[in-house]
N, C-alpha and C positions, 0 to 999 in steps of 0.2 A: 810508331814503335815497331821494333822486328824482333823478333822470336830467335834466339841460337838456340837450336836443341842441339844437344850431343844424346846419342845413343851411345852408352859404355858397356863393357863386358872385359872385363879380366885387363891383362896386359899394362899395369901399374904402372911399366918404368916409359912404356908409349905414349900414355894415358899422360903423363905429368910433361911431356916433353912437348904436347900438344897443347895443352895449359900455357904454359909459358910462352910456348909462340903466340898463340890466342893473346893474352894479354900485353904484351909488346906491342900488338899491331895497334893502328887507330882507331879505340873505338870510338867512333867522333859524330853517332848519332842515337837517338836514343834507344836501348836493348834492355832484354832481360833473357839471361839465361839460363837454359830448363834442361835440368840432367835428366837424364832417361836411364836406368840400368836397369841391365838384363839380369839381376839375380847373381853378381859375381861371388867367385870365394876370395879374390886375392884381395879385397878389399871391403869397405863399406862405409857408412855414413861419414865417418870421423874422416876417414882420408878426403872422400870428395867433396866436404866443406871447405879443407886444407887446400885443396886443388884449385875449386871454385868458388872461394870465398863472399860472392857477389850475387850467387845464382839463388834466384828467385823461388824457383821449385827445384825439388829433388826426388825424386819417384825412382823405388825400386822394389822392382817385381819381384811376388812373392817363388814365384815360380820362374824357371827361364823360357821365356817365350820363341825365342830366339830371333834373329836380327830382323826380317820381315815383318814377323807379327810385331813387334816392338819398333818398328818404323811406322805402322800402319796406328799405333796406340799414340804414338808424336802425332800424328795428322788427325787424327779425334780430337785430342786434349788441344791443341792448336784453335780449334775452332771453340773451344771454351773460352778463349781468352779477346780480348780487342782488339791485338795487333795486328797491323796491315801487315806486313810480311813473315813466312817462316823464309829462316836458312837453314836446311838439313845437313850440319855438319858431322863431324864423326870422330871418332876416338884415336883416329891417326892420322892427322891434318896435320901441317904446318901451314901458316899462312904469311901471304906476302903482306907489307905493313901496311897496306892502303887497302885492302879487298873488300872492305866493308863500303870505304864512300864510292870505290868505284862499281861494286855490284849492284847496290842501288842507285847509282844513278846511271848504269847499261840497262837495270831490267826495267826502267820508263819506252825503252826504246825496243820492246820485247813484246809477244805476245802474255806474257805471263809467266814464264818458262825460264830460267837460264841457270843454265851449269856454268861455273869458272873455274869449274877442273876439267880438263881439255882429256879425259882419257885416252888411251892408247888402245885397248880395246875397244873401244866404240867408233866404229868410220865416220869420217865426213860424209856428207849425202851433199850437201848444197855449201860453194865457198862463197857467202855472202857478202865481207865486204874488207877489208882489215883488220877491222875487231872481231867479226865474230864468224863463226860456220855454224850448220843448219847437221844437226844429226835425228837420224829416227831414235835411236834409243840412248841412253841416260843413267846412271848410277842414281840412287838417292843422294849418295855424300856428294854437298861441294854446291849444291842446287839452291840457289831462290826460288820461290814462289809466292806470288800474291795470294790473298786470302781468295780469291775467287775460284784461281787452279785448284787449290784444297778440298776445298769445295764442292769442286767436280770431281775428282779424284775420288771423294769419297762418299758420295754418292753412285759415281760406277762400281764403285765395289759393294755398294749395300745391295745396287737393282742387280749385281751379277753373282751375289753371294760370296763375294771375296774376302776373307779375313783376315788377310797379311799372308796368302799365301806366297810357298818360294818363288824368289822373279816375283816379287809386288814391283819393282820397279819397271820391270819387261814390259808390263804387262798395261801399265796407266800411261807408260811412253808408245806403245801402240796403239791405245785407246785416243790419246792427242793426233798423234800422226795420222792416224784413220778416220779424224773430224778437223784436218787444216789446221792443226792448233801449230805452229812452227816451236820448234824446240830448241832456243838459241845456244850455243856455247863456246864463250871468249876464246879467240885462237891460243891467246896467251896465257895458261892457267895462271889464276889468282890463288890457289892452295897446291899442295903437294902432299903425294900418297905418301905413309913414312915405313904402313903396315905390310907385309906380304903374306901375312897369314890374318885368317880371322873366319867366320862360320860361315863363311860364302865363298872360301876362294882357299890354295893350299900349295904353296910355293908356286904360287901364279904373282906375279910381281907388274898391280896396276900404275902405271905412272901419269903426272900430270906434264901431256907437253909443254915446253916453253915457257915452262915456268922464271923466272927470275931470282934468283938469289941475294936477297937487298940485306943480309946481317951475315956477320960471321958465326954465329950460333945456327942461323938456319941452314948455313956448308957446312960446317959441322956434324949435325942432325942428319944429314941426307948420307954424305961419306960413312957414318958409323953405320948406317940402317945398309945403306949400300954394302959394306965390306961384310956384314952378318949375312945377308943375304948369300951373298956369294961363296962366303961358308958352307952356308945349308945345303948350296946346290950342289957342292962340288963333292959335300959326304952323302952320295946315291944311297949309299947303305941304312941313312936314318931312313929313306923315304918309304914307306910303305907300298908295296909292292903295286897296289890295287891306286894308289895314290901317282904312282909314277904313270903306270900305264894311260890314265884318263887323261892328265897332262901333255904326255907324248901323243896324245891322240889329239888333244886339242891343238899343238901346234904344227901337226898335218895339216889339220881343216884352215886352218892359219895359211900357212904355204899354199895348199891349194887354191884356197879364196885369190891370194894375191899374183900368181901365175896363168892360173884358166884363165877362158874366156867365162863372164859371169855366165851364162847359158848352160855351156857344157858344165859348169862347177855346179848349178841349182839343180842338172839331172844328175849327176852322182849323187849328191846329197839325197835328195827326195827319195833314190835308189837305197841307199844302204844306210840310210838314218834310222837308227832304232831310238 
């Protein structure tokens, strides 16, 4: 049995658009699905039985935790349950129709570990082999795990006093990487980002590479999210001044990363990182 958890928080008409892809796909092994919300307004109980008709639990926080701690609360409740696997999915997924038999049957071939959302922010470190590359760090959304990594995971955050803080995910992907743990992730994402805002990121726009388009409803979905986006960017003026500036600085350290030599890029940074 494997665990889908979705973490939700606000964003209704994303939230349902992921649903439907979710359901499309094969689900053609045994699951049970466990909503997690973060306290929304735009919604509640009635909508996300409408949504997830099938889901097994439904948990929502009386308070809003936000997306970390609320990640870190799926990995607790996870280990109440029996299932050999969680999949940490997320409230703006789409998914390719096969993702599920093909991600558990990639992550037999894993140390424990595999994302099949190929991020764009997160480098390759190691090109392993056709199917998959080897990265030091990792998103929560889009990730299998065996009940074991869980496990460990949260255990390193009880002996280190960590309670879902920001970058939980930084932070457990460093803590693998710094014990050999290899952290696989399919060259060809099996999900696709749809969101570009959300309480971790703000007109930063994550995408899954090499994703596949196998329905006309999921070109669809990408094209309208894509053409909104491009909206947003292009009126500067909604962006919040403080909001513009950290972006424009993040895609400096972007261009630098991929220009320098890594040496001279790691003494700038160590120099002028606050």
């Amino acid at each position: 049995m494997i665990t889908i958890a979705i973490p939700t928080y606000n964003r209704y008409n994303i939230l349902r658009k992921m649903s439907e892809s979710l359901y499309k796909s094969n689900l053609n092994f045994p699951y049970s699905i466990r909503i997690y919300d973060d306290c929304s307004k735009e919604f509640g109980l009635i909508e996300l039985k409408e949504l997830f008709p099938n889901a097994v639990s439904i948990h929502i926080n009386e308070v809003n935790l936000r997306s970390d701690k609320n990640i870190f609360s799926i990995y607790n409740d996870f280990l109440s349950t029996s299932d050999k696997y969680l999949f940490n999915a997320d409230s703006d997924l789409i998914f390719n129709i096969d993702w599920l038999s093909k991600g558990l049957e990639l992550i037999e071939k894993t140390d424990g570990i595999l994302t099949i959302f190929n991020a764009s922010s997160h480098p390759v470190i190691n090109n392993y082999d056709d199917t998959f590359c080897i990265k030091k760090h990792i998103g929560s959304a889009g990730t299998f795990f065996t009940r074991s990594r869980i496990e460990e995971i949260i255990n390193y955050c009880k002996n280190n006093n960590i309670k879902g803080d920001y970058s939980l995910d930084w932070k457990w992907s460093e803590y693998f990487f710094n014990n050999n743990v290899r952290i696989f992730c399919t060259n060809k994402s099996l999900v696709q980002h749809i969101g570009f805002t959300g309480q971790n990121s703000n007109y930063f726009y994550d995408y899954g590479k090499n994703f596949k388009v196998d329905t006309i409803e999921q070109g669809q979905v990408i094209n309208d999210i894509f053409e909104q986006y491009i909206d947003n960017v292009c009126n500067l003026e909604s962006i919040h001044k403080k909001d513009f500036k950290y972006n424009f600085k993040r895609c400096i350290i972007i261009v630098m990363r991929k220009i320098l030599p890594k040496k001279l890029f790691e003494k700038i940074k160590e120099k002028y990182h606050r």
